[in-house]
N, C-alpha and C positions, 0 to 999 in steps of 0.2 A: 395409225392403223393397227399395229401391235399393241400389245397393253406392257409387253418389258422396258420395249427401246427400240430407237431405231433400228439398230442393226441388222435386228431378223428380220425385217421387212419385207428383202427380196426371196428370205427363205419361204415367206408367207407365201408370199403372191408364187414361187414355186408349186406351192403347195396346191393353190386354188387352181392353179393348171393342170397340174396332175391331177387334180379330183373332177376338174371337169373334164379332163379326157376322158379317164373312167369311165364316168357317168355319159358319156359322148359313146364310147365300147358297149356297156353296159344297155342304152336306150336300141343301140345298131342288133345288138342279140335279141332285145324284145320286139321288135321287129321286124325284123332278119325275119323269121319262124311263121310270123302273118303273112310274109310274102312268099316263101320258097314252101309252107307248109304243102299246098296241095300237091305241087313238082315232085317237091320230096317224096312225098307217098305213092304220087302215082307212079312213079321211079323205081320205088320199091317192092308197091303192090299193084304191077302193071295187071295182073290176072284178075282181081278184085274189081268188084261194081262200082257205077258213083256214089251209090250210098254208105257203102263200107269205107271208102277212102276216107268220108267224110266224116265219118265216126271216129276213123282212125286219128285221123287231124286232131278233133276234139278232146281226144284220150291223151296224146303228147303232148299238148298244150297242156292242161290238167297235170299232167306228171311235172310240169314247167312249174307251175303255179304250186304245186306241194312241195318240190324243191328250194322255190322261194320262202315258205314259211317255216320249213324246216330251219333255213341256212339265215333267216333273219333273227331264228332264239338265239342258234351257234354261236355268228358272230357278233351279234350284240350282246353277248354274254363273255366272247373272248376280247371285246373290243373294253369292258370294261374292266376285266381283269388283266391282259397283258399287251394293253395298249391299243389306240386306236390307229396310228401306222401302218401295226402290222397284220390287222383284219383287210384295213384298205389295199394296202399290195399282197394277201393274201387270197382277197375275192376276185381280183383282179386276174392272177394267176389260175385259178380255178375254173375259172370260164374262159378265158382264155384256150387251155387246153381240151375244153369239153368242146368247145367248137371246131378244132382241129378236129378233135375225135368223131365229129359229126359230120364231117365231110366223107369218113371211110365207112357208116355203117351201111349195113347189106339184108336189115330185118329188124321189124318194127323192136322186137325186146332188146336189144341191143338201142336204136333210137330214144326207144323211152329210159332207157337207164342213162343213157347221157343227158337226155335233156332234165332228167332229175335231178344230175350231175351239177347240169351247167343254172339250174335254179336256185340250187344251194350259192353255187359261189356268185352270178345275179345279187342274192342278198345281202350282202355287206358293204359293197364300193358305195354306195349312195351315202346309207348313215354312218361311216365310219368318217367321209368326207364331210359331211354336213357337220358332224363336231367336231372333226377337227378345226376347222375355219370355222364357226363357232366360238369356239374356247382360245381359239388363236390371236381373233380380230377383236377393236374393241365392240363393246356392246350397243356402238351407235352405230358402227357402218357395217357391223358382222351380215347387214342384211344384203349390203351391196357383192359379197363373196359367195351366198350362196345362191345367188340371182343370177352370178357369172355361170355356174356350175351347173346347175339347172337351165338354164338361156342356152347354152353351148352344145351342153346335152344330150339336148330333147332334137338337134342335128342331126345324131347318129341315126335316128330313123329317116331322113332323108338320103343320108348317104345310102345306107342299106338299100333302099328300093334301087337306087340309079347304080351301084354295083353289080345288082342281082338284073339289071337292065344292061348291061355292059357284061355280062358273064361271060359272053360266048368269045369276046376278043379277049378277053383277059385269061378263057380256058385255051383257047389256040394259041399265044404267047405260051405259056404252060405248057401245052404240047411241045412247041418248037427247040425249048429248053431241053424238057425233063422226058418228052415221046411218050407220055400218057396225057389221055382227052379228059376234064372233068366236066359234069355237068355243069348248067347256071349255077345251081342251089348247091353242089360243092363246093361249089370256086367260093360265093357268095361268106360261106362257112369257114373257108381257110382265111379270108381276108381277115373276118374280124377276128380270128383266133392270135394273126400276126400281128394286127394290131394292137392289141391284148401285151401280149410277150413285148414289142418297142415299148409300148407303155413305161412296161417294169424296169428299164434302161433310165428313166426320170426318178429312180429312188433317191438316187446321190441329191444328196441337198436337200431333202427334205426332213420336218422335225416332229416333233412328236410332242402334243398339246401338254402345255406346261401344267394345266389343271391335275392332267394325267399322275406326271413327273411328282408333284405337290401329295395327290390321292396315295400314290402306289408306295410311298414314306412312313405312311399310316397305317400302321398293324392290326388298329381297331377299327377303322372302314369298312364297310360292308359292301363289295362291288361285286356286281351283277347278279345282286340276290334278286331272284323274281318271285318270294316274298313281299318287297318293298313297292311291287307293284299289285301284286290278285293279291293280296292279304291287307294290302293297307287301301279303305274304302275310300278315303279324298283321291289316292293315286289311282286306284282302280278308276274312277270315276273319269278323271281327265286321260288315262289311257284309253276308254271305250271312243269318249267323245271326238278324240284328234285322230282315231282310224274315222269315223262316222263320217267326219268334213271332209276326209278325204275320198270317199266310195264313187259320188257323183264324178268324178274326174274319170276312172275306169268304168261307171257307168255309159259315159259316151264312148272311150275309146275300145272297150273291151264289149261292148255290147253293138250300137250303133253303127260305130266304124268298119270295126273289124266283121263286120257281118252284113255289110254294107252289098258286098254281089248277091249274097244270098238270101237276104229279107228286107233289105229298104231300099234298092234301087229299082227292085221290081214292084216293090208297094206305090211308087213313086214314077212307073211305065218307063222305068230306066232299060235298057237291056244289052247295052256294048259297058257297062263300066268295068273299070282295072281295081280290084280290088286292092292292089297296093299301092296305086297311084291315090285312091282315098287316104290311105294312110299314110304318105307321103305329105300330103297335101295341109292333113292334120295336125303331123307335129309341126312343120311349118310353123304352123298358128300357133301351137302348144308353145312352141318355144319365142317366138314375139310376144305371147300371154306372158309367157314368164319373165321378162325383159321389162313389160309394161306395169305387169303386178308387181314386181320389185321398185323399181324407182319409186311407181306409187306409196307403197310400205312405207319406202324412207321418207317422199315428200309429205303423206302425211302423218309420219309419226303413230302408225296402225299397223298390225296384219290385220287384225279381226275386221275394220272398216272396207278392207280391198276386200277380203274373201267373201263379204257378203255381199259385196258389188257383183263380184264374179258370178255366185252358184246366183243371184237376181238374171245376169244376165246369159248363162247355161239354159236356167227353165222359160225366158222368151226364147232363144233360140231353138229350143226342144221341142216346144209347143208350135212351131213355126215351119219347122224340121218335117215334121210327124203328121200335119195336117193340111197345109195351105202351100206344099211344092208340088203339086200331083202335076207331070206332066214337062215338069223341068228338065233340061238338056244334063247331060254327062257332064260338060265341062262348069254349069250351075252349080253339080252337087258336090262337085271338087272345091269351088269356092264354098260352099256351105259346109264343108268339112271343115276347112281354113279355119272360117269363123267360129266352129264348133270349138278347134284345136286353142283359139285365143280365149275362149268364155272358160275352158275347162285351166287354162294357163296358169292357175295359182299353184303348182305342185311346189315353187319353190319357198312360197308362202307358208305352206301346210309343211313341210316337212323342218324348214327353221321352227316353228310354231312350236312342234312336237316335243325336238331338240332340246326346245325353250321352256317347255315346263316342269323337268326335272331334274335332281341334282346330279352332279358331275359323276358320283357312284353308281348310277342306274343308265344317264347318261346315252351312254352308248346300244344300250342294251333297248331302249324304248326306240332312240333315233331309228334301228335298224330294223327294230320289230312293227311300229309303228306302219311304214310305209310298203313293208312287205305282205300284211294284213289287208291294206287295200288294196293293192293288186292282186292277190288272195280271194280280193269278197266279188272275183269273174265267178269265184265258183258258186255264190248265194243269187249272183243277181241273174246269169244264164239261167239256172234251174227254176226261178221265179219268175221268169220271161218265159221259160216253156210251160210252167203249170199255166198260166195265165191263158198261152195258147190255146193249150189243151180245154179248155173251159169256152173257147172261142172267140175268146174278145177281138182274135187279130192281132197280125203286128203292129197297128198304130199304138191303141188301146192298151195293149200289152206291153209297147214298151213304156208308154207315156205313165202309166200307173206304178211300174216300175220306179224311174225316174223323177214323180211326182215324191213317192214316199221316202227317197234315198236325200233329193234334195233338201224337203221341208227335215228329215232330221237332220242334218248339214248344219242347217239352220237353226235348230234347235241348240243341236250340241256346241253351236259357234257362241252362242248368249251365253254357253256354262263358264265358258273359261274365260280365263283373266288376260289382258292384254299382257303379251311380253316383249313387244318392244321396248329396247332398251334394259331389259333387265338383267343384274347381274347374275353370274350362271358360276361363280366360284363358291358354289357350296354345297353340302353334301347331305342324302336324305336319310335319315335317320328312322330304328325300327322301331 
């Protein structure tokens, strides 16, 4: 499993714990905010109309999502200069505390600065863990580590909804304690903040990717120059492509899902559905996708062969989705969420992939930046769903065209690049 020796074995598998819990906090924050978003605001801006709250929502989210692209240059540019460890238990840390701090705000600019807060530190836990177990494991089973990480997850968003469904005992508890009442979407906010902070208690034992160790010896290395990436046209080129394959994935969950009460269940003569029970329902599937597309990777010696299985089987379930449920019950489109959340399940595919096509100096700085771009491009594919509107096509029409042209480049940009399963990842990219 290790490429040293046995020894560090169980510091490894440490390791992959740690980064999937992480990533397990990490997924619970991103949709944590889909499900307490409305509460929250109405909580805030009780005086305010429906269409203002709604706006409001849109704008925090937004502040979320530039927070994430900020804090995916940051730390994948501190992750290759003073180690990937300490980005990981530094992103960790970061959000952690912004979600404590989000349980006490009292006014949307205070709101939107935390959750800008907690998008920065969002950015790092994912690709700081992907390379480290990565660069830790060998290069045949490295894909079975970050299947675990992603598979475990993509959970947190289950939990999330069924805490935020349990608020009100877990806020009277709290009461009986401490003799202050918190709403659902506080409590909902203090949990994963604590969870967060236990996290950081799993440091002890853990190590610090040897590639790293080997880089940071090297005086004449050039790390986290992002030069190495927009200056140099081969790099630039697979850096465009490996955000591209990943957009369809937030395509569903960030368009279709998450907007699920307010434009596809009515499109669809829905009209009792739980907007975060959809999304509950989805990473479910998200995270069994990612379970299924891993094993697959290894059994067939592919990312590239699974990922185009997947975005094949996204765009029948989109087209299927969008046109032919008119009429279907609540608890139909909850499983047709499911099945959404399994087609869209390569993120752990796409994000080793990323990992995978550059050298150990840039490394970190792509892993992190890579997958913060696509969750980043809610903000190309929203505004291209409302122009569409705006022109009238409708929300089928509108999103399907959408979704048509995210996936077919998916697929394009999936033909550019080179298989890297299997490939060795101990070297360094040069200017």
């Amino acid at each position: 499993m290790n490429e040293n020796s046995k020894g560090p074995d169980k510091k490894v598998i440490i390791l992959i714990i740690v980064a999937a819990l992480g990533y397990f906090v990490d997924i619970y924050d991103m949709v944590l905010f889909g499900v307490v978003k409305s509460e929250s605001v109405n909580s805030i801006m009780s005086s305010y109309n429906t269409e203002e709250q709604a706006s409001t929502g849109k704008f925090l989210y937004n502040m979320q999502m530039w927070g994430m692209l900020i804090g995916g240059l940051l730390w994948g540019i501190l992750g290759d200069k003073k180690g990937r460890l300490k980005v990981l238990f530094g992103s960790i840390l970061l959000y952690s505390l912004a979600n404590l701090a989000n349980a006490f705000v009292t006014d949307i600019t205070s709101y939107a600065i935390v959750r800008l807060i907690a998008g920065i530190g969002l950015a790092g836990e994912l690709g700081a863990g992907i390379t480290l177990v990565s660069e830790l494991m060998s290069k045949e089973n490295r894909g079975y580590g970050t299947m675990i990480i992603v598979t475990f997850g993509a959970l947190g968003g289950v939990v999330a909804y069924y805490v935020y469904e349990k608020g009100a005992l877990i806020g009277d508890f709290i009461f009986e304690c401490f003799g202050y009442q918190f709403e659902n979407w506080q409590v909902t906010y203090i949990i994963g903040g604590l969870l967060g902070i236990m996290l950081l208690l799993l440091r002890v034992g853990t190590i610090e990717s040897s590639f790293f160790k080997k880089m940071s010896e090297d005086k004449n290395v050039s790390k986290g120059n992002l030069k190495l990436i927009f200056f140099n046209r081969e790099n630039l080129a697979k850096y465009i492509h490996c955000i591209i394959i990943g957009i369809p994935i937030y395509f569903v969950v960030g368009l279709l899902i998450m907007n699920s009460r307010d434009n596809f269940a009515p499109l669809l003569g829905i009209d009792n559905l739980v907007n975060g029970k959809a999304i509950m329902y989805t990473y479910i599937g998200l995270s069994i996708g990612d379970l299924i597309s891993g094993m697959l990777s290894q059994l067939l010696k592919s990312r590239k062969k699974v990922i185009a299985i997947y975005l094949t089987f996204t765009l029948i379930l989109v087209i299927n989705f969008l046109f032919f449920m008119n009429g279907i019950s609540a608890e139909t489109y909850y499983f047709v969420c499911f099945l959404l959340g399994v087609s869209t399940g390569y993120w752990a595919l796409f994000v080793s992939m990323a990992a995978e096509q550059f050298g150990t100096n840039i490394r970190s700085t792509t892993a992190n930046t890579i997958p913060n771009f696509v969750r980043g491009s809610v903000n190309l594919i929203m505004p291209s769903f409302a122009f569409l509107m705006a022109l009238n096509f409708g929300d089928a029409w509108s999103a399907l065209i959408v979704g048509l042209i995210f996936i077919f480049l998916a697929l394009y940009s999936l033909s550019q690049l080179k298989e890297t399963f299997g490939k060795d990842l101990n070297y360094f990219e040069e200017e």
